[in-house]
mmCIF file as Biopython writes it, N, C-alpha, C and O atoms, coordinates in Angstrom:
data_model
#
loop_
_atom_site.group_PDB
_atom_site.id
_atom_site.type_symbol
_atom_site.label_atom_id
_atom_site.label_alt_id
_atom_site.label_comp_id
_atom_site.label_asym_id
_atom_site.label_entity_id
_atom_site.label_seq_id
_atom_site.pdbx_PDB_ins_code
_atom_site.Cartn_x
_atom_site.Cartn_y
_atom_site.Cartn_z
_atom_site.occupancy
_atom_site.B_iso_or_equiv
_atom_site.auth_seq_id
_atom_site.auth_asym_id
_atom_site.pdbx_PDB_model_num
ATOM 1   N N  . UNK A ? 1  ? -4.085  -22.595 91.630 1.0 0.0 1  A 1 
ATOM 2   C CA . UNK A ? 1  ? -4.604  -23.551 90.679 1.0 0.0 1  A 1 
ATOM 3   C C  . UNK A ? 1  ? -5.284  -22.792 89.540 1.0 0.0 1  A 1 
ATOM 4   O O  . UNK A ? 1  ? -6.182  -21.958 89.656 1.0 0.0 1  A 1 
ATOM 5   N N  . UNK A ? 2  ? -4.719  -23.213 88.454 1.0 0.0 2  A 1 
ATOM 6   C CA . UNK A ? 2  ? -5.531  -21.973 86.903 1.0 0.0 2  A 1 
ATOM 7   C C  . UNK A ? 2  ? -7.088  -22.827 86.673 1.0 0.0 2  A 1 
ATOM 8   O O  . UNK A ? 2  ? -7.313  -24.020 86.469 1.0 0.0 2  A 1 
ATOM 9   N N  . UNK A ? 3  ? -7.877  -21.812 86.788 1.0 0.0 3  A 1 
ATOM 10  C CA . UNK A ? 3  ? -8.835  -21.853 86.286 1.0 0.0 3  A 1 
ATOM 11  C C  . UNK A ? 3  ? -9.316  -22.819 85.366 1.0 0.0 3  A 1 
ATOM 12  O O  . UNK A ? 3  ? -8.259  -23.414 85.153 1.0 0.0 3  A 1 
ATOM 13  N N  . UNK A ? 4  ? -10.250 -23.452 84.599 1.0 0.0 4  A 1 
ATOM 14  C CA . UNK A ? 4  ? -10.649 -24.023 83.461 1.0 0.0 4  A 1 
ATOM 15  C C  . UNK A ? 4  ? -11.999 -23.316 82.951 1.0 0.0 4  A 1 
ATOM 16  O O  . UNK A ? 4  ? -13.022 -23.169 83.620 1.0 0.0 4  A 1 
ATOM 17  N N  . UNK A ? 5  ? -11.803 -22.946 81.740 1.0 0.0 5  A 1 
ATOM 18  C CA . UNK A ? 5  ? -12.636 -21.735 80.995 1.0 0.0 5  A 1 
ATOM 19  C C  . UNK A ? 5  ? -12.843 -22.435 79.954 1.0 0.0 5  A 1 
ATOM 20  O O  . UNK A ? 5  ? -11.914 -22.974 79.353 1.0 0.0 5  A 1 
ATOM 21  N N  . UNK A ? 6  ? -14.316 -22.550 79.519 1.0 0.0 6  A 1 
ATOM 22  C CA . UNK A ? 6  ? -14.614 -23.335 78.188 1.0 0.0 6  A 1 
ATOM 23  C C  . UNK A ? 6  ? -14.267 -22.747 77.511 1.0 0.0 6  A 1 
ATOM 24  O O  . UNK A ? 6  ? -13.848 -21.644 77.862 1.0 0.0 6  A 1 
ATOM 25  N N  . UNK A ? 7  ? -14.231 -23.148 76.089 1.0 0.0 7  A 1 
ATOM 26  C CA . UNK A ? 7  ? -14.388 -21.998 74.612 1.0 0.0 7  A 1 
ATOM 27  C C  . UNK A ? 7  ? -15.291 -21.499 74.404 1.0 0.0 7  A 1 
ATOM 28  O O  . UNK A ? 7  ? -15.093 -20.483 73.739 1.0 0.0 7  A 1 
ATOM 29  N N  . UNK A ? 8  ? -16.598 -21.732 74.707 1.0 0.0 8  A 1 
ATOM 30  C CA . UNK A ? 8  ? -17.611 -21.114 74.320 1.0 0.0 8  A 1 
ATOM 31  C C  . UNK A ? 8  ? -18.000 -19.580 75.417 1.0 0.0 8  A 1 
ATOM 32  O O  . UNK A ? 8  ? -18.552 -18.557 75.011 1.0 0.0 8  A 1 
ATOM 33  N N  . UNK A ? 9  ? -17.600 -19.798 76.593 1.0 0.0 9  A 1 
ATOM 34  C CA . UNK A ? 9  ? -17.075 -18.798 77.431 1.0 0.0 9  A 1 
ATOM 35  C C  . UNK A ? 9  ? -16.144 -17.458 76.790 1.0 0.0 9  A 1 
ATOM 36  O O  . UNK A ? 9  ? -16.508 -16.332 76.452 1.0 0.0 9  A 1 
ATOM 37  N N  . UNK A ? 10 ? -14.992 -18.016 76.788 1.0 0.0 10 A 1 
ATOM 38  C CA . UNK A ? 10 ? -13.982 -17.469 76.225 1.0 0.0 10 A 1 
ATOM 39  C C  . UNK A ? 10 ? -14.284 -16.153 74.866 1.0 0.0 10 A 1 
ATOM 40  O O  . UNK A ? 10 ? -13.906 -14.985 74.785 1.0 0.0 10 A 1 
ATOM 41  N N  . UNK A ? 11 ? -15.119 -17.011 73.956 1.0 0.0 11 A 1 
ATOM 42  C CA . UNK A ? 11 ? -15.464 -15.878 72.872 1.0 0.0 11 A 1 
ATOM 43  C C  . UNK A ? 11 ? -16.679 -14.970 73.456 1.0 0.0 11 A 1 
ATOM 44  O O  . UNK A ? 11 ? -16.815 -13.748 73.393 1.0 0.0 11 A 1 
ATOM 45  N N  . UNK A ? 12 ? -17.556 -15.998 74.072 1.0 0.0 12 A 1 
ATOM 46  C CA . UNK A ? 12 ? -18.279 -14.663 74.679 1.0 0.0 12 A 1 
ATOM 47  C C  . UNK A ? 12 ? -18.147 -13.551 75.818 1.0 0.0 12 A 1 
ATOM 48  O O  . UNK A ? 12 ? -18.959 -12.648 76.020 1.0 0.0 12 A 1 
ATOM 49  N N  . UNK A ? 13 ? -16.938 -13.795 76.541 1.0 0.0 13 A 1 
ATOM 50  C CA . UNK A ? 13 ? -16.430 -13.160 77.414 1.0 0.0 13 A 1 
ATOM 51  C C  . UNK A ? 13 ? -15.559 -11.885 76.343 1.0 0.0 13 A 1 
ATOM 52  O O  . UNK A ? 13 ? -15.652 -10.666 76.484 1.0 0.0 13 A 1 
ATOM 53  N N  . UNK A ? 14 ? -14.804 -12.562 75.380 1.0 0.0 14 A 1 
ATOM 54  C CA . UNK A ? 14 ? -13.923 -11.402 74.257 1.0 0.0 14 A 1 
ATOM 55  C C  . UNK A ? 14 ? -14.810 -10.665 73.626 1.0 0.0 14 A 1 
ATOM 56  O O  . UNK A ? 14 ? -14.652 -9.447  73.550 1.0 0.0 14 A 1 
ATOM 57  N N  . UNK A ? 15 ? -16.291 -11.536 72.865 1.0 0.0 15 A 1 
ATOM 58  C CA . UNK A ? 15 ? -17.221 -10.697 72.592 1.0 0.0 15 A 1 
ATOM 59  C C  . UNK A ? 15 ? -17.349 -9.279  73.020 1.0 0.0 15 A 1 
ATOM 60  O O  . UNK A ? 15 ? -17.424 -8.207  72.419 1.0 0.0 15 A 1 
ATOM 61  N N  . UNK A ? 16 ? -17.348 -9.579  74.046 1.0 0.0 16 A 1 
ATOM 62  C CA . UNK A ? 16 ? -17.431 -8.205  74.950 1.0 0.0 16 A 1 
ATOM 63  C C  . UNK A ? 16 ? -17.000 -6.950  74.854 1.0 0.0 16 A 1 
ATOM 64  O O  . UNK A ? 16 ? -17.552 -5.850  74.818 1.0 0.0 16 A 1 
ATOM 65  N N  . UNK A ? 17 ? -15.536 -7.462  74.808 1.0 0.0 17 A 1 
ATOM 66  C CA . UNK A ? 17 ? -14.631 -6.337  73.865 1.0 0.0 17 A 1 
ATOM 67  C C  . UNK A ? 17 ? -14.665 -5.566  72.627 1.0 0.0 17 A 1 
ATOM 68  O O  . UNK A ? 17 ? -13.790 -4.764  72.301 1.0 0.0 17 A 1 
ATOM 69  N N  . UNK A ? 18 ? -15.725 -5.844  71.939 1.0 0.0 18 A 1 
ATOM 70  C CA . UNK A ? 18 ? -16.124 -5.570  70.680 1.0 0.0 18 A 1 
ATOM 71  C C  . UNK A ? 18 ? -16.284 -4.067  70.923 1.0 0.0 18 A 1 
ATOM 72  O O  . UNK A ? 18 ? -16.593 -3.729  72.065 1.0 0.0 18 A 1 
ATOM 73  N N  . UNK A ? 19 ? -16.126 -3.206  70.073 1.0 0.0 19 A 1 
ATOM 74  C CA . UNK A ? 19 ? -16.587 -1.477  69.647 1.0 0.0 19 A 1 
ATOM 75  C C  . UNK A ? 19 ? -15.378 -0.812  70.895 1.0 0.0 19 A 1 
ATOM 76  O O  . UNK A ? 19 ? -15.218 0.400   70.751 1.0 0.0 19 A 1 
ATOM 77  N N  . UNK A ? 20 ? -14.467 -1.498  72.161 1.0 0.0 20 A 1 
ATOM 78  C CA . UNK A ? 20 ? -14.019 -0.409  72.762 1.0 0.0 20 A 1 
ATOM 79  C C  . UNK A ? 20 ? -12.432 -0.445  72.197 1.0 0.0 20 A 1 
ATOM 80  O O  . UNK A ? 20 ? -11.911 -1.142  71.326 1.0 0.0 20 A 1 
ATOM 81  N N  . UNK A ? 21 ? -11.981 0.434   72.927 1.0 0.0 21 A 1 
ATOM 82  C CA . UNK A ? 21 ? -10.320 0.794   72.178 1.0 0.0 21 A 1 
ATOM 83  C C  . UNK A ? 21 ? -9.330  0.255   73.014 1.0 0.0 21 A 1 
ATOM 84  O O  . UNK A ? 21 ? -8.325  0.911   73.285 1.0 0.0 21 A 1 
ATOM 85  N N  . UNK A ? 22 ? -9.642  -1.636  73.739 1.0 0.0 22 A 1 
ATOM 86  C CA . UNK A ? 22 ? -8.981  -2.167  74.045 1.0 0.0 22 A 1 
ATOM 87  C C  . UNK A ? 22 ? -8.049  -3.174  73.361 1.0 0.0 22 A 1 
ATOM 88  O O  . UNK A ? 22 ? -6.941  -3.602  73.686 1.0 0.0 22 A 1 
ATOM 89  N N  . UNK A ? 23 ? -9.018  -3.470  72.085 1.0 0.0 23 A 1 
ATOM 90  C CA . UNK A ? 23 ? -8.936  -4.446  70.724 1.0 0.0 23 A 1 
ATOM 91  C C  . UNK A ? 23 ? -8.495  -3.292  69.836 1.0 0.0 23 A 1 
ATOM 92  O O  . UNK A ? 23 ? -8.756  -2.099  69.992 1.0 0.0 23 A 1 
ATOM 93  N N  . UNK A ? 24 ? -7.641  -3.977  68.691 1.0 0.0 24 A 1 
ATOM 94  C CA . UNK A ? 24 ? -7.473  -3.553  67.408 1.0 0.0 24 A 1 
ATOM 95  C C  . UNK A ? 24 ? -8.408  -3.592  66.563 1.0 0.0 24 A 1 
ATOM 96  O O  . UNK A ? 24 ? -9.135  -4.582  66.645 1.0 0.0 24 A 1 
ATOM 97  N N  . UNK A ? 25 ? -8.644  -2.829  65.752 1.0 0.0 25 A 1 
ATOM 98  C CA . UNK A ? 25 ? -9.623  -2.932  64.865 1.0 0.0 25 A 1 
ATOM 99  C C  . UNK A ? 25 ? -9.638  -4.684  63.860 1.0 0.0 25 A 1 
ATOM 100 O O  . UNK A ? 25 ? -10.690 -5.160  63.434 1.0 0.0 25 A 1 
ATOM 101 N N  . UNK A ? 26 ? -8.289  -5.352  63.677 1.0 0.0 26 A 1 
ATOM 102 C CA . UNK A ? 26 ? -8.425  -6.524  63.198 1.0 0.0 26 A 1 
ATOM 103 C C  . UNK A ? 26 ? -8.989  -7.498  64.239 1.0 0.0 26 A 1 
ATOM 104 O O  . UNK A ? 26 ? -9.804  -8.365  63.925 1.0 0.0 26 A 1 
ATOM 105 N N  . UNK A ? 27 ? -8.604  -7.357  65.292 1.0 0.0 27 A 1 
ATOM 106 C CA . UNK A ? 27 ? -9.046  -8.167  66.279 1.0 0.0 27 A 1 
ATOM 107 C C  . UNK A ? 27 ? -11.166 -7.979  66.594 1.0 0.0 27 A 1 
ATOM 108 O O  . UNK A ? 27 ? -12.096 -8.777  66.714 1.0 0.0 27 A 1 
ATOM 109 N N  . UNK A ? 28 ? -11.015 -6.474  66.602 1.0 0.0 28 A 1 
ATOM 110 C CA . UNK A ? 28 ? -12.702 -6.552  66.739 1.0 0.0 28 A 1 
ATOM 111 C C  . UNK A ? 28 ? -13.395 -7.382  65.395 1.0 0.0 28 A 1 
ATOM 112 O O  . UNK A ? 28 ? -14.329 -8.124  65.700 1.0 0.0 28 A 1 
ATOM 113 N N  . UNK A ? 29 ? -13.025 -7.326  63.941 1.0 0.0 29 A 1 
ATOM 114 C CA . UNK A ? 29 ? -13.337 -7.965  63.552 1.0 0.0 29 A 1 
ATOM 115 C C  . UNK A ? 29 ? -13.224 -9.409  62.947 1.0 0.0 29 A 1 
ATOM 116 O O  . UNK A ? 29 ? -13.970 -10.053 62.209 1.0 0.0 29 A 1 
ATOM 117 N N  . UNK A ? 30 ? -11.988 -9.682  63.544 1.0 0.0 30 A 1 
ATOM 118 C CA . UNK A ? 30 ? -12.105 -11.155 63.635 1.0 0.0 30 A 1 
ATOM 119 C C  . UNK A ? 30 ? -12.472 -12.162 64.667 1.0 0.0 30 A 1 
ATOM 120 O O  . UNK A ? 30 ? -12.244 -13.371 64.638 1.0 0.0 30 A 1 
ATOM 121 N N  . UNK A ? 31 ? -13.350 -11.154 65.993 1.0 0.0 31 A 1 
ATOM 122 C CA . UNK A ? 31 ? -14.114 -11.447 67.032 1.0 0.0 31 A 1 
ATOM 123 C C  . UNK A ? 31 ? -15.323 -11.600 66.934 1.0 0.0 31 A 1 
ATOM 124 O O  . UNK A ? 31 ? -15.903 -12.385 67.684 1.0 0.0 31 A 1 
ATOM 125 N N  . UNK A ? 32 ? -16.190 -10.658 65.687 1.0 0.0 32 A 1 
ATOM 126 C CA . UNK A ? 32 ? -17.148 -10.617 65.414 1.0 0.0 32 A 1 
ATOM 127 C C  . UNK A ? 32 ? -17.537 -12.018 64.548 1.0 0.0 32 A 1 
ATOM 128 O O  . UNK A ? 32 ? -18.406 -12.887 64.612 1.0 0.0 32 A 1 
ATOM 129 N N  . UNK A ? 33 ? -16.089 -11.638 63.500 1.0 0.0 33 A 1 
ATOM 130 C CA . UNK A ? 33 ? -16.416 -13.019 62.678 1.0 0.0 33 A 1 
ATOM 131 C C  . UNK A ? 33 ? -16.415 -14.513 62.985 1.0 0.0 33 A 1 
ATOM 132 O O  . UNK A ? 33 ? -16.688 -15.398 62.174 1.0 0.0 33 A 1 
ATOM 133 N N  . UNK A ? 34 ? -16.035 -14.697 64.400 1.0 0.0 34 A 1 
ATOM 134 C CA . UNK A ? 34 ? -15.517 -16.278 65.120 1.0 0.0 34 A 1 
ATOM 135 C C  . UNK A ? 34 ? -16.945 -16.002 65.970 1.0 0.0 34 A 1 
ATOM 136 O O  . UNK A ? 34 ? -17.674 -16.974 66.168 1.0 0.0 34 A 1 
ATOM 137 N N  . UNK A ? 35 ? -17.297 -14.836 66.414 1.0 0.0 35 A 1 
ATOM 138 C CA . UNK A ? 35 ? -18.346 -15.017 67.281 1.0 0.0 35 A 1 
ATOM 139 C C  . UNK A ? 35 ? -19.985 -15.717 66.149 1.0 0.0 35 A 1 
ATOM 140 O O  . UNK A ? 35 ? -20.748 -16.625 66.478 1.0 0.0 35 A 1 
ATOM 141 N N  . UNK A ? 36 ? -20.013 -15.164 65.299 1.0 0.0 36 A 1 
ATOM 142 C CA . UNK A ? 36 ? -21.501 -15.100 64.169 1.0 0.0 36 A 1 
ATOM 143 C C  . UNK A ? 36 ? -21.182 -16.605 63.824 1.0 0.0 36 A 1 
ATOM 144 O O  . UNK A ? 36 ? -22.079 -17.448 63.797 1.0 0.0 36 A 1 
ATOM 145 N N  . UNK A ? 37 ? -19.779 -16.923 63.544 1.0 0.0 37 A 1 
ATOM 146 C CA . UNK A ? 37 ? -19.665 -18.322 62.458 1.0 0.0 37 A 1 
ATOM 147 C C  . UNK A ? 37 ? -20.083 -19.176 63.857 1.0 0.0 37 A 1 
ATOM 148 O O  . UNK A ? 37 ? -21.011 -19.964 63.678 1.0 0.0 37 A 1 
ATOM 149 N N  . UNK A ? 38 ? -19.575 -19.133 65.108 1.0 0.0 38 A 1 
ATOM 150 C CA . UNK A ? 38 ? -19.784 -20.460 66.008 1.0 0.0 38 A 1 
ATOM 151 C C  . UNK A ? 38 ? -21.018 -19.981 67.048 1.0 0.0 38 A 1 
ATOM 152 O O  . UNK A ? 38 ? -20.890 -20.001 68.273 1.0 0.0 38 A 1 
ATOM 153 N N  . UNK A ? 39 ? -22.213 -19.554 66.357 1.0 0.0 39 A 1 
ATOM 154 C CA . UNK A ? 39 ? -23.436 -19.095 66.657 1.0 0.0 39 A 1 
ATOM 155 C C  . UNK A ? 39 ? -23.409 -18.966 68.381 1.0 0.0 39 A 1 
ATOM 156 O O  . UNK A ? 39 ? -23.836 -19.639 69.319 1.0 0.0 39 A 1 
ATOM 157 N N  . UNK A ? 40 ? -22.537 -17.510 68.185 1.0 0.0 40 A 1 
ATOM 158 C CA . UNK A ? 40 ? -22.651 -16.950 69.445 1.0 0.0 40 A 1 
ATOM 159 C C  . UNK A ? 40 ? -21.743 -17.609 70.723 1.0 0.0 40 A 1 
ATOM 160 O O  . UNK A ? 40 ? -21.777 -17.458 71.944 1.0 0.0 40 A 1 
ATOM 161 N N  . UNK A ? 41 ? -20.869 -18.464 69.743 1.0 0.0 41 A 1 
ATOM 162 C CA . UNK A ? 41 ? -19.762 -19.468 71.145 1.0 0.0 41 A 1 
ATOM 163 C C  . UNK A ? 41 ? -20.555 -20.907 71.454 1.0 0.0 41 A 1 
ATOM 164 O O  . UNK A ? 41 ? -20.361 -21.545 72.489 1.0 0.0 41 A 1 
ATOM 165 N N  . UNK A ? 42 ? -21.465 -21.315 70.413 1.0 0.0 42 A 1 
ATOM 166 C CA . UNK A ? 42 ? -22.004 -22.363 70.935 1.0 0.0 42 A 1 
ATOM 167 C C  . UNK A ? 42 ? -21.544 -23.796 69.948 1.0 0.0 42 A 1 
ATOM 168 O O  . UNK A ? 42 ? -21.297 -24.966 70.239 1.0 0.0 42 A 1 
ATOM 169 N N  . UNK A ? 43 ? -21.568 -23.280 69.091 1.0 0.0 43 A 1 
ATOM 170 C CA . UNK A ? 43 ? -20.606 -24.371 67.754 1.0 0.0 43 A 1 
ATOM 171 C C  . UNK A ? 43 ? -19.161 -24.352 67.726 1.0 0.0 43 A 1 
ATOM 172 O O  . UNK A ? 43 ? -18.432 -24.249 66.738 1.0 0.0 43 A 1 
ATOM 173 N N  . UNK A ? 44 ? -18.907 -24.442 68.704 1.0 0.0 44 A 1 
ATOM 174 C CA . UNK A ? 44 ? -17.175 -24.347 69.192 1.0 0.0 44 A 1 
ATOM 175 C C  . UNK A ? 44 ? -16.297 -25.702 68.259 1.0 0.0 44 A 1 
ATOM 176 O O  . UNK A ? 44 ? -15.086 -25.706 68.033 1.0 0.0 44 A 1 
ATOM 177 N N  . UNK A ? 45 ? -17.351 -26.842 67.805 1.0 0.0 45 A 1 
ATOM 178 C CA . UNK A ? 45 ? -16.749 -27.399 66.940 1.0 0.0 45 A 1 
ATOM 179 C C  . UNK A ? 45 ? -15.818 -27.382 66.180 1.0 0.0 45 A 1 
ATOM 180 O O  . UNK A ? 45 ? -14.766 -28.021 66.140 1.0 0.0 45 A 1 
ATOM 181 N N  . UNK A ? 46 ? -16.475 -26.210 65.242 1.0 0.0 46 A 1 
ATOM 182 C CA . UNK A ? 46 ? -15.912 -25.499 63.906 1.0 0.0 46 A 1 
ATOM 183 C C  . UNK A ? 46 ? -14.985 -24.604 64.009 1.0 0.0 46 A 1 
ATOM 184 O O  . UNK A ? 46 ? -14.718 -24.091 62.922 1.0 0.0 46 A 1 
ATOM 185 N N  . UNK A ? 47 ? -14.443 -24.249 64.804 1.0 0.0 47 A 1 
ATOM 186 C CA . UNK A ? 47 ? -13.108 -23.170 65.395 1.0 0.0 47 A 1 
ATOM 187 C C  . UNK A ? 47 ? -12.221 -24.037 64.855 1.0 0.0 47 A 1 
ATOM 188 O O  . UNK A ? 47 ? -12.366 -25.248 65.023 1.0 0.0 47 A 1 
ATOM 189 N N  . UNK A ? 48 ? -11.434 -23.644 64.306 1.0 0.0 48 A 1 
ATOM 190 C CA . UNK A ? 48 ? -9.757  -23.890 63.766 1.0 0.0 48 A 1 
ATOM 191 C C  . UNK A ? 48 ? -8.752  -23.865 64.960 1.0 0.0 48 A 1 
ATOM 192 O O  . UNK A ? 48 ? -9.032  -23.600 66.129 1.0 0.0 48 A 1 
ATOM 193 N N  . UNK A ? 49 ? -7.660  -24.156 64.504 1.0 0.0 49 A 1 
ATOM 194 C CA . UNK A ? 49 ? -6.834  -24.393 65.079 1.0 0.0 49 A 1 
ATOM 195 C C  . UNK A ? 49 ? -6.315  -22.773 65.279 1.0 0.0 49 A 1 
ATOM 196 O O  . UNK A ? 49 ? -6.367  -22.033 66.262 1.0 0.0 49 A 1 
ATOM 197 N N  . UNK A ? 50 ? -5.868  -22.595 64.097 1.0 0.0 50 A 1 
ATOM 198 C CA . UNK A ? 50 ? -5.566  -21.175 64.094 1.0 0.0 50 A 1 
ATOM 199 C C  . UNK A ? 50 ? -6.523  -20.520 64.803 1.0 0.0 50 A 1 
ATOM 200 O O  . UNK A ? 50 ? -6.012  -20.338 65.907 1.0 0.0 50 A 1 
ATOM 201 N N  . UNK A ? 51 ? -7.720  -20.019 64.802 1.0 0.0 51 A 1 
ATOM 202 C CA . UNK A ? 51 ? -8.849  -19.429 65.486 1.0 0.0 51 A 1 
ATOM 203 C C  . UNK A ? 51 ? -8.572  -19.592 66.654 1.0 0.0 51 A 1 
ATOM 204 O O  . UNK A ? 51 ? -8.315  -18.616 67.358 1.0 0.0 51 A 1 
ATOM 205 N N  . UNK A ? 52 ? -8.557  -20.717 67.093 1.0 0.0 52 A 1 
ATOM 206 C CA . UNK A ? 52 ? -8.572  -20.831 68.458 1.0 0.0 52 A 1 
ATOM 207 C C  . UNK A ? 52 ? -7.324  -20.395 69.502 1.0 0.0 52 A 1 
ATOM 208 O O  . UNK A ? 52 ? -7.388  -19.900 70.627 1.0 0.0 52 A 1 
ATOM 209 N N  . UNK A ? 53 ? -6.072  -20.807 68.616 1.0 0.0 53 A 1 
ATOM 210 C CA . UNK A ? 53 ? -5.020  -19.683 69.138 1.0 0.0 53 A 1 
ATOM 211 C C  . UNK A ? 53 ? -5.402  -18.292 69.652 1.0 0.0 53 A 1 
ATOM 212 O O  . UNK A ? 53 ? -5.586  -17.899 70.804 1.0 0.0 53 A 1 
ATOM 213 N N  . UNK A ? 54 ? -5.474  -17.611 68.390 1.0 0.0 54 A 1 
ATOM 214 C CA . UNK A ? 54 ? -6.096  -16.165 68.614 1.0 0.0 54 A 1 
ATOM 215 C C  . UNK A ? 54 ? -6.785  -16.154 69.693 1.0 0.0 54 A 1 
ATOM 216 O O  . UNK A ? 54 ? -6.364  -15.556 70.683 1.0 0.0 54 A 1 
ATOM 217 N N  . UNK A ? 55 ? -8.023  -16.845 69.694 1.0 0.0 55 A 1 
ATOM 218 C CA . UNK A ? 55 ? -9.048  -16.709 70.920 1.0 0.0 55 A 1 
ATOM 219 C C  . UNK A ? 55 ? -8.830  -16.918 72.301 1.0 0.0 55 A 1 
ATOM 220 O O  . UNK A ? 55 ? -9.540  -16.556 73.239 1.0 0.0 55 A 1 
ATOM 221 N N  . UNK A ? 56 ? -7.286  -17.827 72.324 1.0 0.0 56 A 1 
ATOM 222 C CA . UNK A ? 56 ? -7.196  -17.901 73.661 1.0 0.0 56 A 1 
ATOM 223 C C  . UNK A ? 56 ? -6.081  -17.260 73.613 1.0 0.0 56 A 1 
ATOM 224 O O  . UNK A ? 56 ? -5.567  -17.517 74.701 1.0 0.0 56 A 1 
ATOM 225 N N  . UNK A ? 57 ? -5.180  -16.398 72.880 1.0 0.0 57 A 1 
ATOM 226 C CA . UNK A ? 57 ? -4.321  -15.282 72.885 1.0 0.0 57 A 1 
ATOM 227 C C  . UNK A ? 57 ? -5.066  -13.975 73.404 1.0 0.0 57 A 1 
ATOM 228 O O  . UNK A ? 57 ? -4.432  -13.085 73.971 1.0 0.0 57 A 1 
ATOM 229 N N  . UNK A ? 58 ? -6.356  -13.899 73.202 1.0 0.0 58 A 1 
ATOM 230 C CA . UNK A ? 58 ? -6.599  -12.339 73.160 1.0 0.0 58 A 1 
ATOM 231 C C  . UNK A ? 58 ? -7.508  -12.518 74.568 1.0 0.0 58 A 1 
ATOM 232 O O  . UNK A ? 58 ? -7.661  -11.433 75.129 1.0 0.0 58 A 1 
ATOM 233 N N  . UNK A ? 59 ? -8.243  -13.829 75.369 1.0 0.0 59 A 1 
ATOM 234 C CA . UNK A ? 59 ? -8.332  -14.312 76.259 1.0 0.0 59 A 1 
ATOM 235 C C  . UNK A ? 59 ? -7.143  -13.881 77.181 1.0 0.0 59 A 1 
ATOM 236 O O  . UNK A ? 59 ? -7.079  -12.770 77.707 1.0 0.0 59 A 1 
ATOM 237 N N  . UNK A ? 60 ? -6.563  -14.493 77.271 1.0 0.0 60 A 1 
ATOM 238 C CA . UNK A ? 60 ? -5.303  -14.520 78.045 1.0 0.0 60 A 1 
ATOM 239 C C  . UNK A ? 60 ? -4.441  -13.209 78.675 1.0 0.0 60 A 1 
ATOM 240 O O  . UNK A ? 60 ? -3.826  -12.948 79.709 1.0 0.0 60 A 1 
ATOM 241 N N  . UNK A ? 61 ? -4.869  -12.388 77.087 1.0 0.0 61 A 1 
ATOM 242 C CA . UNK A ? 61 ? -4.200  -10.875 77.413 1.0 0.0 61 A 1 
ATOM 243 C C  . UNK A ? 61 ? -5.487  -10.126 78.204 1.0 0.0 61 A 1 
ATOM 244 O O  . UNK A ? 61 ? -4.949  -9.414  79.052 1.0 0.0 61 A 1 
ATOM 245 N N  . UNK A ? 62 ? -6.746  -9.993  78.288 1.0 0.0 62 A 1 
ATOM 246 C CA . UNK A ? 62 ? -7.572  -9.557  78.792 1.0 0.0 62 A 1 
ATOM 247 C C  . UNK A ? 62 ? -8.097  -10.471 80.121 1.0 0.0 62 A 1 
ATOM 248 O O  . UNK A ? 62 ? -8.171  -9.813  81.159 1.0 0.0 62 A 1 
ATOM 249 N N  . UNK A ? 63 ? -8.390  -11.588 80.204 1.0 0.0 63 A 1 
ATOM 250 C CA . UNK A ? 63 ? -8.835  -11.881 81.095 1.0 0.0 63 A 1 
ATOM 251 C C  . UNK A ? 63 ? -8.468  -13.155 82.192 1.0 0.0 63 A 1 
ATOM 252 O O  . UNK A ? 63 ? -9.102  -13.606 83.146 1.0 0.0 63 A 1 
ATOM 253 N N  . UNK A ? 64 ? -7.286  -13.473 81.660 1.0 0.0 64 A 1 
ATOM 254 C CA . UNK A ? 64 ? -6.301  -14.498 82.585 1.0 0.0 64 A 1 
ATOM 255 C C  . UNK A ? 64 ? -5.808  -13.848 84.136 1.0 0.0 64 A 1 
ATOM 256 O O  . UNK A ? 64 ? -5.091  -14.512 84.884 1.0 0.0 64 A 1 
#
């Protein structure tokens, strides 16, 4: 049975990934930038559609 993982989880779990050489350098900073805009994974509101792809793309590859 798969899991259910909020979004606000999700970026702060990728957060994580930030500074090591598991992420691309576009990815660290468009982790940083989804993490600051949705104050730390808590305004999950404001995530895009697009955004949120990504976030559960780079989710998925790391921690599914």
């Amino acid at each position: 049975m798969p899991r259910i993982v909020s979004l606000n989880t999700k970026i702060e779990q990728i957060n994580a990934l930030r500074g090591t050489k598991d992420i691309s350098e576009w990815e660290d900073k468009f982790i940083e930038s989804v993490y600051a805009y949705s104050e730390q994974g808590k305004r999950v509101a404001s995530i895009t559609d697009k955004q949120r792809a990504v976030i559960e793309r780079l989710w998925g590859k790391h921690f599914a």
